[in-house]
One Martini backbone bead per residue (centre of mass of N, CA, C, O) as a GRO file, in nm:
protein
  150
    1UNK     BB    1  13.342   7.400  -2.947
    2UNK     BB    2  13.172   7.686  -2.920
    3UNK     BB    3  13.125   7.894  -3.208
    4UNK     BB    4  13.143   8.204  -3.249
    5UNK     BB    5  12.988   8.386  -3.547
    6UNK     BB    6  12.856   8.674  -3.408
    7UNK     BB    7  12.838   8.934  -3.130
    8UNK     BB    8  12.514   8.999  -3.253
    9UNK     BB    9  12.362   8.751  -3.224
   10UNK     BB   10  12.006   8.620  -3.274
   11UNK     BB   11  11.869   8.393  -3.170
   12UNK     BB   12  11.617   8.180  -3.155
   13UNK     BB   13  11.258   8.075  -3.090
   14UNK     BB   14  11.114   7.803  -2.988
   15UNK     BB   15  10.874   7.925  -2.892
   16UNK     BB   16  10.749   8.082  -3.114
   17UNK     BB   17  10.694   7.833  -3.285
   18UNK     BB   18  10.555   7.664  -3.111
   19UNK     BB   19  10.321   7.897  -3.129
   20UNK     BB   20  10.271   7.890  -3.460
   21UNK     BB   21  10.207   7.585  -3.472
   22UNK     BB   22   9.959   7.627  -3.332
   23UNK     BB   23   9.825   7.887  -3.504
   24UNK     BB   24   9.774   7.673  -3.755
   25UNK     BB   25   9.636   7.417  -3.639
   26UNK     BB   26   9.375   7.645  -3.527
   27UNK     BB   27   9.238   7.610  -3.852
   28UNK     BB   28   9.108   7.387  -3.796
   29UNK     BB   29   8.830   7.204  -3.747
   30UNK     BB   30   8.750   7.165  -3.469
   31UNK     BB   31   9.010   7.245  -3.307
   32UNK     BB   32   9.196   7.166  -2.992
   33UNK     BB   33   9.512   7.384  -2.923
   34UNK     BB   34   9.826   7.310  -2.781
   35UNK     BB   35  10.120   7.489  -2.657
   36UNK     BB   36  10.116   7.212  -2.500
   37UNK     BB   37  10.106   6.958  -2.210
   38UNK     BB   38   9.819   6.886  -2.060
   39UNK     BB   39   9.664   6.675  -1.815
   40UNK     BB   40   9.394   6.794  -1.981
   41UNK     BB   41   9.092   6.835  -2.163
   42UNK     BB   42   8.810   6.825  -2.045
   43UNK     BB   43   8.653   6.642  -2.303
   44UNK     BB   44   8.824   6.701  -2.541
   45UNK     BB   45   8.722   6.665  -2.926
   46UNK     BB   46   8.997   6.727  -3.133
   47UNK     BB   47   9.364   6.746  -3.011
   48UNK     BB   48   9.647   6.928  -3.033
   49UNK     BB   49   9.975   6.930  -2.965
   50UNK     BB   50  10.291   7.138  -2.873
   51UNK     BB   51  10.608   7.026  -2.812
   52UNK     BB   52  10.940   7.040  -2.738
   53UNK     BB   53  11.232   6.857  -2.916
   54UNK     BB   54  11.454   7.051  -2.934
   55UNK     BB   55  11.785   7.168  -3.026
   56UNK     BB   56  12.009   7.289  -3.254
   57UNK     BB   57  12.359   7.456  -3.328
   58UNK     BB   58  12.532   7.651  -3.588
   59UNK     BB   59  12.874   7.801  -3.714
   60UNK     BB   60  12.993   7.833  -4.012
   61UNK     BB   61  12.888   8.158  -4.066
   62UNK     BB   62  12.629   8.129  -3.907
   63UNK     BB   63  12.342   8.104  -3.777
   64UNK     BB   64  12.194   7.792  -3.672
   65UNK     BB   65  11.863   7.632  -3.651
   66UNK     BB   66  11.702   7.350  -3.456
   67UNK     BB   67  11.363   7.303  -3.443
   68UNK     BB   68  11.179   7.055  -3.231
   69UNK     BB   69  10.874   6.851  -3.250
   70UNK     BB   70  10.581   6.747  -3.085
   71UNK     BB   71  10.284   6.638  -3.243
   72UNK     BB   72   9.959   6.537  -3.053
   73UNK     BB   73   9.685   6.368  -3.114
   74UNK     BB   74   9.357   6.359  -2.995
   75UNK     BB   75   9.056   6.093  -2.963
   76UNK     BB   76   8.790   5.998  -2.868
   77UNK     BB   77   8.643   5.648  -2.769
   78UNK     BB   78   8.319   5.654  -2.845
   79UNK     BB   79   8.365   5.549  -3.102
   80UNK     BB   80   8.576   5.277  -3.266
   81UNK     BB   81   8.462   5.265  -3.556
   82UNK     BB   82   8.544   5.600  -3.621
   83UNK     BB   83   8.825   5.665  -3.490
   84UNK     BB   84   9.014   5.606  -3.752
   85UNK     BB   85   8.890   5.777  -3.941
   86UNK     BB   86   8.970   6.060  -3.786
   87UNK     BB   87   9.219   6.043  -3.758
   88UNK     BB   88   9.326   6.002  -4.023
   89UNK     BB   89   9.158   6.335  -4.097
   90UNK     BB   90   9.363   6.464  -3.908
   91UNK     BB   91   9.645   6.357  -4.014
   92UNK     BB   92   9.579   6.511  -4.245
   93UNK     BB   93   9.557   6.801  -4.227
   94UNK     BB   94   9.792   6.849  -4.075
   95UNK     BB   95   9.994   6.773  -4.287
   96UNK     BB   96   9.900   6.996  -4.462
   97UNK     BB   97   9.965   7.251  -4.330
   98UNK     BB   98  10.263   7.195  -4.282
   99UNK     BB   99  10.292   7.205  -4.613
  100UNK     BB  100  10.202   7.516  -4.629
  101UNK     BB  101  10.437   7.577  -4.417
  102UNK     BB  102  10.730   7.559  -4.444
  103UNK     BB  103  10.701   7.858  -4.459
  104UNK     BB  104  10.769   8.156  -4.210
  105UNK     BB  105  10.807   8.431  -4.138
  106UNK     BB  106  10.979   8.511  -3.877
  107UNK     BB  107  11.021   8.162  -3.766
  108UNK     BB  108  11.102   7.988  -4.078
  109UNK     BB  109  11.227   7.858  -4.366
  110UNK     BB  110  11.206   7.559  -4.257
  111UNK     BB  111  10.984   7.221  -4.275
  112UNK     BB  112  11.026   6.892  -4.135
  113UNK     BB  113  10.956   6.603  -4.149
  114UNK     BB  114  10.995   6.289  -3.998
  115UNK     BB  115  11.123   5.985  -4.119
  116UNK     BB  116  10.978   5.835  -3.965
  117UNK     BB  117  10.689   5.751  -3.784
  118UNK     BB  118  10.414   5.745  -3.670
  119UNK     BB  119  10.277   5.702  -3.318
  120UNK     BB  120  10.028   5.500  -3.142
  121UNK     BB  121   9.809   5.556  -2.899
  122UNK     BB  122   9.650   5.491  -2.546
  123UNK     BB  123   9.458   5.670  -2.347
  124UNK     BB  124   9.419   5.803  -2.011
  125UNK     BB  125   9.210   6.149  -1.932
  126UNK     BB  126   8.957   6.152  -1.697
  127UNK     BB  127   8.832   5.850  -1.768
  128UNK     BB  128   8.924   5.882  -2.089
  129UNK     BB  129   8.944   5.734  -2.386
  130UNK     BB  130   9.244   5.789  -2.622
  131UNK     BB  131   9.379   5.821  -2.965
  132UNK     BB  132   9.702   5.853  -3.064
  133UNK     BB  133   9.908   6.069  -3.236
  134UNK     BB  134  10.289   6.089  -3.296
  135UNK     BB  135  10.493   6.363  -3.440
  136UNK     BB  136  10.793   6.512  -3.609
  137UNK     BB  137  10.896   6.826  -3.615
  138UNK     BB  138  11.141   7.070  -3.802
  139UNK     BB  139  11.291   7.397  -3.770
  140UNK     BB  140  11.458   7.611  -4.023
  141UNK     BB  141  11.684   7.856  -3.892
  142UNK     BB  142  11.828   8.208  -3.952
  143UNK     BB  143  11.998   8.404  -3.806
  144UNK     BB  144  12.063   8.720  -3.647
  145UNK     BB  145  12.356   8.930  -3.769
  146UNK     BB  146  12.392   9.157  -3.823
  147UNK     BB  147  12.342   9.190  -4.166
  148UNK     BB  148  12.413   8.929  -4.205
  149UNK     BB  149  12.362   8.722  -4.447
  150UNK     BB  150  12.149   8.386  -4.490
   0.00000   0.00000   0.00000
């Protein structure tokens, strides 16, 4: 049974994480970002997307919450033999920011990488063959508690 924190418990939102960690990699050069996982690029590389993989709430003493995500990158394959090498150059970046971003006030207190691995895949959007990879980070908010210290 889920216990209540405190009566006046105000959850945090996995939406606004969501769109901060948008509004990080849209910082990187030359990268298209949806905080969300469109239909289609319309030809556009190279994209990022982030969509939200669930959440968990925790009530020890305070409320605690994890949201995770899916950040997934995608390249177009119009040269294949550069391809590899700009996925690279992009999940270095990627991963960086995310690095320097680990603290986020207002947004969450703590961010990790998933402990896999990245996954890479190759897919067809629009006619278009794109090769992407996928990895997961989590980020660790405590609520707001009507002024009860986290």
């Amino acid at each position: 049974m889920l216990r209540k924190a405190n009566a006046v418990t105000t959850l945090t939102s996995r939406k606004t994480a969501r769109e901060h960690l948008a509004t990080l990699l849209d910082a990187i050069t030359d990268l298209t970002v949806y905080d969300h996982e469109p239909k289609d690029f319309g030809g556009l590389s190279p994209v990022v997307t982030v969509h939200g993989a669930g959440s968990r709430t925790e009530f020890p003493d305070h409320a605690r919450e994890f949201h995770r995500f899916w950040l997934t990158w995608y390249w177009r394959r119009d040269d294949p033999a550069l391809t590899e090498d700009y996925m690279d150059d992009l999940a270095q970046d990627v991963r960086q920011k995310l690095l320097d971003n680990t603290e986020a006030a207002g947004y969450w207190q703590d961010l990790e990488f998933d402990e896999e691995f990245s996954e890479a895949a190759y897919l067809i959007l629009d006619g278009v063959q794109y090769r992407s990879e996928r990895m997961r980070v989590t980020v660790f908010s405590v609520c707001d508690n009507g002024g009860i210290p986290g």
